[in-house]
PLY file of the C-alpha trace (Angstrom):
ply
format ascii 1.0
element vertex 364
property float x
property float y
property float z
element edge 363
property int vertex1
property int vertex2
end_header
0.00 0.00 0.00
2.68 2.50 0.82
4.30 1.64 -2.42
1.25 2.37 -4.55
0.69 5.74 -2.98
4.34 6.98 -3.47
3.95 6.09 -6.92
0.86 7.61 -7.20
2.35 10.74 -5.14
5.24 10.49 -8.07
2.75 10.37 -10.98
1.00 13.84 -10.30
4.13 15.78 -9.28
5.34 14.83 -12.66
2.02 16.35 -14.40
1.96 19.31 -12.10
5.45 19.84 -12.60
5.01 18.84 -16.68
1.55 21.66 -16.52
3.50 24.04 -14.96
6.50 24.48 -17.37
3.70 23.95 -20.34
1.86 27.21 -18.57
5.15 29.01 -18.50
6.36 28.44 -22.26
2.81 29.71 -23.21
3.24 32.54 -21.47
6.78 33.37 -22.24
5.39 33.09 -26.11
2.69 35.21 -25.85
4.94 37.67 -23.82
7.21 38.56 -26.57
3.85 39.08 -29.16
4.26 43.13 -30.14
1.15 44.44 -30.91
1.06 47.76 -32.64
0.52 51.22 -30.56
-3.08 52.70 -30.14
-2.39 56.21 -31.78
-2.48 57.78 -34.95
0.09 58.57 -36.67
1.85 61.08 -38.87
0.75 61.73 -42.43
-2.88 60.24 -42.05
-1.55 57.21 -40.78
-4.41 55.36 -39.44
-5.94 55.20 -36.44
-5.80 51.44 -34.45
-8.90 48.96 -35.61
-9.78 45.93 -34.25
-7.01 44.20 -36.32
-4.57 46.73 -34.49
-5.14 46.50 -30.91
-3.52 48.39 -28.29
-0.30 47.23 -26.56
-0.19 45.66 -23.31
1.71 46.44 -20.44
5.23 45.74 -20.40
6.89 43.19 -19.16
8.87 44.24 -16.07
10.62 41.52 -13.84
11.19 42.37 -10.01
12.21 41.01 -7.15
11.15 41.87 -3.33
13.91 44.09 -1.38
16.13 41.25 0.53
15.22 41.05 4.53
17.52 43.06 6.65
18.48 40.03 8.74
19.81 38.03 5.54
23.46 37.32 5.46
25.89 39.22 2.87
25.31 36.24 0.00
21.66 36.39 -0.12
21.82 40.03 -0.03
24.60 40.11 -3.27
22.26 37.33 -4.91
19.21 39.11 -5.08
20.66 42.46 -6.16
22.08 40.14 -9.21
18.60 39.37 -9.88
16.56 43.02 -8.97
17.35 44.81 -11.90
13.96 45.36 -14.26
13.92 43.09 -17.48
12.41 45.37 -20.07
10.30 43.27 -22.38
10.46 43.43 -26.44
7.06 45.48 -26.50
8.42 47.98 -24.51
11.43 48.22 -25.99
9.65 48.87 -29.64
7.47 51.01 -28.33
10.45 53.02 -27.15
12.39 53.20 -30.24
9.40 54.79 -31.77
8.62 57.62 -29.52
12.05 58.80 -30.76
11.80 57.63 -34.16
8.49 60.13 -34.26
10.12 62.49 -32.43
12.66 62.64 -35.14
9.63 62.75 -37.77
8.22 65.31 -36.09
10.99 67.63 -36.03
11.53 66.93 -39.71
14.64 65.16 -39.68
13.33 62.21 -41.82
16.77 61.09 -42.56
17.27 60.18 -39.49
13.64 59.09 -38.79
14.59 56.56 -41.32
17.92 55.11 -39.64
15.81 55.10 -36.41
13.22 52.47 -37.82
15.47 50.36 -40.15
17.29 49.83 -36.64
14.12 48.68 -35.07
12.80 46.25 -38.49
16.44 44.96 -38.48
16.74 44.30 -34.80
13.42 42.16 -35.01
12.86 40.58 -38.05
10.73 38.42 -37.61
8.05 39.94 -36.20
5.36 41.74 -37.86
6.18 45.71 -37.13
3.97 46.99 -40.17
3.22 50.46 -38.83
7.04 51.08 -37.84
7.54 49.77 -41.50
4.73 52.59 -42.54
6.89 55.06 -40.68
9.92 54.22 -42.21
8.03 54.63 -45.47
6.74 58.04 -45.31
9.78 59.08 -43.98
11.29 58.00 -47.14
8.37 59.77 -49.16
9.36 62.84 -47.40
12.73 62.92 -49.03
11.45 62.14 -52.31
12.90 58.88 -52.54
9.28 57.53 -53.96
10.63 54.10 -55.07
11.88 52.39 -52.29
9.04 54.26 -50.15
6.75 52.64 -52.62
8.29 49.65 -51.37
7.69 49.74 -48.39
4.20 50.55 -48.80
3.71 47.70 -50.78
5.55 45.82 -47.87
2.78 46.71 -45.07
0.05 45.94 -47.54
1.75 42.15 -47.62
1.80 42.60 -44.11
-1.16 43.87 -42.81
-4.29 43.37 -45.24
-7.82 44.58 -43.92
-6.38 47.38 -42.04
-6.62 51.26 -42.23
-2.60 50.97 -42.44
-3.29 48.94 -45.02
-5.68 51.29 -46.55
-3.94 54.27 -45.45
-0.51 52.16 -47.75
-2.77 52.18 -50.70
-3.26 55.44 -50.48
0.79 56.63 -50.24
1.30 54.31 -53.08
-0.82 56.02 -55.26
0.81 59.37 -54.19
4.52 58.05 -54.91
3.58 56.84 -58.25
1.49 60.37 -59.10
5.01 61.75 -57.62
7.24 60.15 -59.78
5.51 60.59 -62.56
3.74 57.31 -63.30
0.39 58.71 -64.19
-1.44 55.56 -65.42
0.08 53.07 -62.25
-1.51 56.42 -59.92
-4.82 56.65 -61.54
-5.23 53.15 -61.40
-4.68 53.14 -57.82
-6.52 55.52 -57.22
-9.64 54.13 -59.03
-8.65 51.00 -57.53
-9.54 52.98 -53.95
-12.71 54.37 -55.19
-14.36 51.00 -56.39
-13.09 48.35 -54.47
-12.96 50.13 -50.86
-16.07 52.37 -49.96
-15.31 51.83 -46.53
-11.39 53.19 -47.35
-10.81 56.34 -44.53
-9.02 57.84 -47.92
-11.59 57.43 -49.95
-12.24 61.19 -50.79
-8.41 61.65 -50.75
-7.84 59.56 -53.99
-11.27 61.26 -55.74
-10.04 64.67 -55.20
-6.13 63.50 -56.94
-7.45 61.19 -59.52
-9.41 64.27 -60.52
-7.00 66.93 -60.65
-4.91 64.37 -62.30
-7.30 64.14 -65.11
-7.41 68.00 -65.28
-3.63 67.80 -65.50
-4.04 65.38 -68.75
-6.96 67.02 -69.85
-9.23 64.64 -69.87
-12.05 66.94 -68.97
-14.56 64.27 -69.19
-13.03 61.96 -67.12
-12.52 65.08 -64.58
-16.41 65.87 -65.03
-17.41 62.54 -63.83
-14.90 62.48 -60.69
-16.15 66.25 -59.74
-19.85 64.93 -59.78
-19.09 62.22 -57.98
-18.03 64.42 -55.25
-20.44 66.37 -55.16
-23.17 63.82 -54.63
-20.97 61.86 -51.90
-19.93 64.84 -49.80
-22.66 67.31 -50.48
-22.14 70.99 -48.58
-18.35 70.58 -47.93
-15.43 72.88 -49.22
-14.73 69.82 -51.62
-17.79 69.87 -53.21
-17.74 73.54 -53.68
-14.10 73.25 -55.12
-15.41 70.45 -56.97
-17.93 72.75 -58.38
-15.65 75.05 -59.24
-13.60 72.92 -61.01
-16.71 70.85 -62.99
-17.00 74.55 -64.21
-13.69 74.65 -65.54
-13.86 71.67 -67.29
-16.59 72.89 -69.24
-15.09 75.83 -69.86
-11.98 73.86 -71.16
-14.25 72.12 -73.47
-16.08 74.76 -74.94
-19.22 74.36 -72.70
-19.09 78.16 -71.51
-22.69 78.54 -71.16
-23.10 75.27 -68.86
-19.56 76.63 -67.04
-21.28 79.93 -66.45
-24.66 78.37 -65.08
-22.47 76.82 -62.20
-20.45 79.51 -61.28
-23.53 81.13 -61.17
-24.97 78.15 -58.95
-21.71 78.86 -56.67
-22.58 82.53 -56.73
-26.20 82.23 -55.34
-25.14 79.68 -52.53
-24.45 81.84 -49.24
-22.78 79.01 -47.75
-20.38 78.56 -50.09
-17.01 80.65 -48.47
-16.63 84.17 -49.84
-13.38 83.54 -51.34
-14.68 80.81 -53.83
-17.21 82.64 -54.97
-15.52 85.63 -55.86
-12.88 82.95 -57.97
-16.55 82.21 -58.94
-17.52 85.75 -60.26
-14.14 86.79 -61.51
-14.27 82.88 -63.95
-17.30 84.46 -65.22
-16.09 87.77 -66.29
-12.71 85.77 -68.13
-15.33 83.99 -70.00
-16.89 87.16 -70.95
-13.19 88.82 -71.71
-12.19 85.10 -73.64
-15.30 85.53 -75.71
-14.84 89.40 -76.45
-18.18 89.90 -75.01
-16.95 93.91 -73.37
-19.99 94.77 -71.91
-21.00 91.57 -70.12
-17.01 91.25 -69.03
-17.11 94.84 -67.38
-20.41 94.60 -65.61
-19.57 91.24 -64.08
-16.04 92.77 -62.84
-18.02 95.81 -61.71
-20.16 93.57 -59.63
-17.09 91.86 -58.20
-14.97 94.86 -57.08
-18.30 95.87 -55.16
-19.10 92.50 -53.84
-15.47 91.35 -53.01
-13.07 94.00 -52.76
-12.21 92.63 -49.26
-10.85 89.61 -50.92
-7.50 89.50 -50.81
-6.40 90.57 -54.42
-9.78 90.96 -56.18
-9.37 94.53 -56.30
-6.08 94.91 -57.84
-7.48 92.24 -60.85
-10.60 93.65 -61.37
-8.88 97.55 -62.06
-6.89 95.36 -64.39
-9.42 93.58 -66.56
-11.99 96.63 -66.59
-9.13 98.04 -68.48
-8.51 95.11 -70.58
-12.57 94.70 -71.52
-12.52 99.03 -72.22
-9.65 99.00 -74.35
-11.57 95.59 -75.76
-14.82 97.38 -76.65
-12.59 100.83 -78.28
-10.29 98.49 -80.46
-12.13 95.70 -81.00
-9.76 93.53 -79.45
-7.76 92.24 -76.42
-4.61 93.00 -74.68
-1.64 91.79 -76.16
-0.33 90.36 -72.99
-1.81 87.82 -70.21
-2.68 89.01 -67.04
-3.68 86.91 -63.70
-7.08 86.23 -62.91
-6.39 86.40 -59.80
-7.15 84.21 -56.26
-7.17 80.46 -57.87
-8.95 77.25 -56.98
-5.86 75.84 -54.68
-5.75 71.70 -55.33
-6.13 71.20 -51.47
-9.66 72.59 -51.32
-10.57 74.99 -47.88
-9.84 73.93 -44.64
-13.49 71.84 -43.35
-13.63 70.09 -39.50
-15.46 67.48 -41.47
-13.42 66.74 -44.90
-9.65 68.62 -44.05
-6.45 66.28 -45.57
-4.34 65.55 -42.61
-1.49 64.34 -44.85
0.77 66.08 -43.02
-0.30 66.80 -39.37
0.27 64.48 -36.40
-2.50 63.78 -34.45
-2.41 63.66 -30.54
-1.81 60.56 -29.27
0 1
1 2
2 3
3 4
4 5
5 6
6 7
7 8
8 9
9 10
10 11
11 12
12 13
13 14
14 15
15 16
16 17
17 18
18 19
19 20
20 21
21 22
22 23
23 24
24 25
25 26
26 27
27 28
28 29
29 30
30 31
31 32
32 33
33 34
34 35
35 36
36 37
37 38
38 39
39 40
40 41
41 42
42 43
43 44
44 45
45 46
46 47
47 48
48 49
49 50
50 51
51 52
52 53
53 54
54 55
55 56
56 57
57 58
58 59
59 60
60 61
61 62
62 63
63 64
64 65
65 66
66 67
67 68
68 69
69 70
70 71
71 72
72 73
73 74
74 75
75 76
76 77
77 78
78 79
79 80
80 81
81 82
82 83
83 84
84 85
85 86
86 87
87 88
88 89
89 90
90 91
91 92
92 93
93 94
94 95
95 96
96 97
97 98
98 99
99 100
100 101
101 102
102 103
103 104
104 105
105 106
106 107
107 108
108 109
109 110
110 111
111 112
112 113
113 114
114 115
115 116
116 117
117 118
118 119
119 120
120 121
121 122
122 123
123 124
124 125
125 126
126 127
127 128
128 129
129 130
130 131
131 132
132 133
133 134
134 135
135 136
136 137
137 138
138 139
139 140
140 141
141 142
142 143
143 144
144 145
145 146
146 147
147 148
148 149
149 150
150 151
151 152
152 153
153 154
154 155
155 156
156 157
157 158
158 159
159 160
160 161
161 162
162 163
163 164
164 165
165 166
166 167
167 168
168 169
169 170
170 171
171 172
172 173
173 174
174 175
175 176
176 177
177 178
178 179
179 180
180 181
181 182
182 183
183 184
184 185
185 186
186 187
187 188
188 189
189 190
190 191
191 192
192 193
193 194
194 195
195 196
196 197
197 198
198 199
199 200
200 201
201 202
202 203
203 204
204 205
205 206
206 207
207 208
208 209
209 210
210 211
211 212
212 213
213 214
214 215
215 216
216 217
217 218
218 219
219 220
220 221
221 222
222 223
223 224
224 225
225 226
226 227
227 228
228 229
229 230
230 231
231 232
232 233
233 234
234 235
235 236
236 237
237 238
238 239
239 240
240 241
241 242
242 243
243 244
244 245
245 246
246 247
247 248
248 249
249 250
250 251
251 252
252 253
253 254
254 255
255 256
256 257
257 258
258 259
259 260
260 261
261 262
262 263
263 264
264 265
265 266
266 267
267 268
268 269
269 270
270 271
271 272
272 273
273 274
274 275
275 276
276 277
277 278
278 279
279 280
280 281
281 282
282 283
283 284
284 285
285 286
286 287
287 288
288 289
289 290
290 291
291 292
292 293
293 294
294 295
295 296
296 297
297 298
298 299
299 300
300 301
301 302
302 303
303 304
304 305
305 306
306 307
307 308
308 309
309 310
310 311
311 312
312 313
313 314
314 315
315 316
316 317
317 318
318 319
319 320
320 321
321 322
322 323
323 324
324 325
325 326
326 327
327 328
328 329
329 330
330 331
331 332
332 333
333 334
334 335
335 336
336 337
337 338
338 339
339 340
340 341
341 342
342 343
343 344
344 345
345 346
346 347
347 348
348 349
349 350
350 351
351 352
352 353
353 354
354 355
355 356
356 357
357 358
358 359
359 360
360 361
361 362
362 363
């Protein structure tokens, strides 16, 4: 009997003791997991999703202060063993806060150094949005191919995810960049049709449509503008968008139809006053364009009373009414350009609900 119960004694020692070290591999595995930081980052990186969850508290090993009655040995033993293990996690997490710091004080250069070190130091583990970092640091310095690469890296990396969406995105910047036109527009269309839920959505409409303006394909433009329009309705980008549907008719030889809708812009008193002065002042280079003097000086009239407080609206209107008089007395126009003055900018007005963040950093 006493034999049977020491081996039975023996038997679950050896699976408690067998548990126990399985319970402690598991952990130590799961302890050097790095999951990516819960903040957004620069450049419109994204925020973290439910694919990106937030870090967990780092690892810290320490040991209880030795009793004052212990002899010298115990005492030297468990200072040897009192100093704070600081875990992977915490170690990345670290390296980044400088690595931004360095983006954020625009030394990109060395923001790149700073997270090669940490991709190089860990392999093998999965650091997409210190990859994404390293990548638009690179875009910053105009080095668009091997940021490309990168981008293309975290997309292999990290499918499903805004960083993921937010890659797709950069790509299609550093090929519009570096002047691959057809690889950027079909990214960006790409964006448009095959991700509704993208957060950069609007981002790639408003570039694939100025880079149609910029190969004048005014149709193609014309669709992209409308598009807008009926997505984000009472934005700054759909009243830039109007502005610029306008133009493409114009550019087409649709000046009637581009003179309704700067007209549209003109009657909408929520539309900033900046725009629609650009608005008025299209009309009246229409009018100038088409030799039509008396329609060209009244709607320039109108402007310098309407919008003289707009910065430079003055000085071009005192221009053009002299252009469109010396028009109607010879029968012609000026021999030399003049500016039309404030433009339709590419990066439409600043809105809380549509601004580009492409380059601020968000709090964290």
């Amino acid at each position: 009997m006493i034999r049977v119960s020491m081996m039975k004694r023996t038997s679950l020692s050896t699976f408690f003791l067998l548990s126990s070290l399985a319970f402690g591999l598991s952990c130590g595995l799961w302890a050097t997991t790095i999951l990516p930081p819960p903040f957004v980052n620069p450049d419109a990186l994204p925020a973290a999703d439910a694919n990106s969850p937030a870090p967990g508290a780092p690892t810290v090993a320490t040991t209880a202060a030795p009793d004052a009655t212990n002899d010298l040995q115990a005492s030297s033993v468990d200072s040897a063993v009192a100093a704070p293990t600081i875990s992977d996690e915490q170690q990345v997490e670290n390296s980044m806060d400088i690595a931004l710091e360095l983006f954020h004080a625009e030394d990109y250069d060395a923001c790149v150094k700073a997270t090669a070190a940490i991709l190089d130091r860990y392999p093998k583990k999965g650091l997409y949005w210190v990859r994404y970092l390293n990548a638009l640091s690179l875009e910053h310095q105009d080095l668009f191919i091997p940021a490309l690469e990168g981008y293309q890296k975290v997309l292999k990396e990290a499918p499903r995810t805004t960083y993921a969406n937010a890659a797709s995105f950069r790509i299609g910047l550093c090929q519009l960049k570096s002047g691959q036109s057809d690889e950027a527009m079909f990214t960006l269309r790409d964006i448009i049709e095959n991700n509704p839920h993208s957060e950069y959505r609007l981002q790639a409409y408003i570039h694939l449509g100025n880079l149609y303006r910029a190969t004048k394909d005014w149709r193609s433009a014309e669709h992209v503008y409308r598009e807008i329009i009926r997505l984000y309705p009472n934005s700054s980008w759909a009243w830039t968008s109007q502005m610029y549907l306008a133009e493409t008719h114009a550019h087409h030889g649709d000046t009637d139809v581009a003179i309704h809708l700067y007209q549209f812009i003109l009657r909408n008193v929520r539309v900033p006053e900046i725009i629609r002065a650009q608005a008025q002042l299209r009309i009246g280079d229409l009018y100038l364009a088409d030799q039509e003097w008396l329609e060209a000086l009244q709607t320039y009239r109108y402007a310098l009373r309407d919008f003289s407080d707009v910065p430079g609206v003055a000085s071009t209107c005192e221009e053009k009414i002299r252009i469109a008089t010396a028009g109607r007395k010879y029968g012609r126009l000026a021999y030399r350009n003049v500016s039309t003055g404030p433009r339709v900018v590419s990066e439409g007005p600043a809105d809380q609900d549509y601004l580009l963040k492409q380059e601020k950093v968000p709090n964290q």
